[in-house]
C-alpha positions, -999 to 999 in steps of 0.1 A, spaced: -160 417 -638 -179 402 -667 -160 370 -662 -180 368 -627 -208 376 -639 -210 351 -666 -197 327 -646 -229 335 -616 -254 334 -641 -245 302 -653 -240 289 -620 -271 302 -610 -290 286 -641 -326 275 -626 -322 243 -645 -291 232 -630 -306 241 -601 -335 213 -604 -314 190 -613 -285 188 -588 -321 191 -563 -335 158 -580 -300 139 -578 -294 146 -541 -334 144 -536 -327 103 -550 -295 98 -534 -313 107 -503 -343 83 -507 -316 55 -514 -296 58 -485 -327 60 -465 -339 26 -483 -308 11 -478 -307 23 -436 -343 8 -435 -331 -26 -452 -300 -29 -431 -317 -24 -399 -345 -44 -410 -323 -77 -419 -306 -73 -384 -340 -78 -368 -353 -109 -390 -319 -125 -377 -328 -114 -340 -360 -125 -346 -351 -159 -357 -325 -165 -332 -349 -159 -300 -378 -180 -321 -352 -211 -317 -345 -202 -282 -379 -198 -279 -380 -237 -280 -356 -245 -256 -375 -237 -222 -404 -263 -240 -382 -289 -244 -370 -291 -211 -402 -290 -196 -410 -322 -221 -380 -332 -208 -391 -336 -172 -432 -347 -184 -410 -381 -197 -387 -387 -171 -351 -369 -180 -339 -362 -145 -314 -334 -150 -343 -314 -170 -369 -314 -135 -336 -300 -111 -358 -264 -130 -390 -262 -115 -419 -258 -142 -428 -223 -136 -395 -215 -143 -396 -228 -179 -425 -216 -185 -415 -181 -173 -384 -182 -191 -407 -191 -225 -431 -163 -215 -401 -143 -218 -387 -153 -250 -419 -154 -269 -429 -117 -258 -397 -104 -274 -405 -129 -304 -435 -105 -308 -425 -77 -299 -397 -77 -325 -427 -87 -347 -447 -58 -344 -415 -36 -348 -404 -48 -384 -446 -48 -390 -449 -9 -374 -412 1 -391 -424 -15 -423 -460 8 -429 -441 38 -412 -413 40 -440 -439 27 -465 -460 61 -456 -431 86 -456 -420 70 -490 -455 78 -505 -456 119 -494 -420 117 -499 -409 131 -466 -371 113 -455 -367 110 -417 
């Protein structure tokens, strides 16, 4: 019985305790960071991808303006929509790594993990 109870009380030792708190407490925060950084390079590449197809809808509407036949078979509003289109998820994508970016900032500095 003694054995146990030895054995409790160190396991139970406050200090040992804090510690294995503080280890899992940073292992924690560094997974989080490293969730936050994965997701956040996958959305600069989507970002950058629809910004080049952004330009495509322009240049076939330059197309027809100078006389490439093929590029006026699309009607004008229809590149223009199809830009529209492109460019508001440009943005929007935007304002998501912008919003995501002061969101973990803030729960990093009261230390709350999501």
């Amino acid at each position: 019985m003694a054995r146990h109870r030895r054995r409790r009380e160190r396991r139970d030792h406050p200090e040992q305790r804090g510690q294995r708190a503080e280890k899992r407490e940073t292992r924690e925060e560094a997974k989080r960071r490293e969730a936050f950084e994965a997701e956040r390079v996958s959305l600069v590449k989507r970002r950058r991808f629809i910004g080049a197809l952004a330009f495509l809808p322009l240049i076939g509407n330059l197309g027809c303006a100078i006389g490439i036949t093929p590029a006026c078979a699309v009607p004008t509003e229809w590149w223009l929509a199809i830009f529209a289109a492109l460019f508001g998820s440009y943005l929007g994508i935007t304002l998501r790594l912008f919003l995501d970016r002061r969101r973990f900032a803030r729960e990093s500095a009261t230390g709350r993990s999501s």
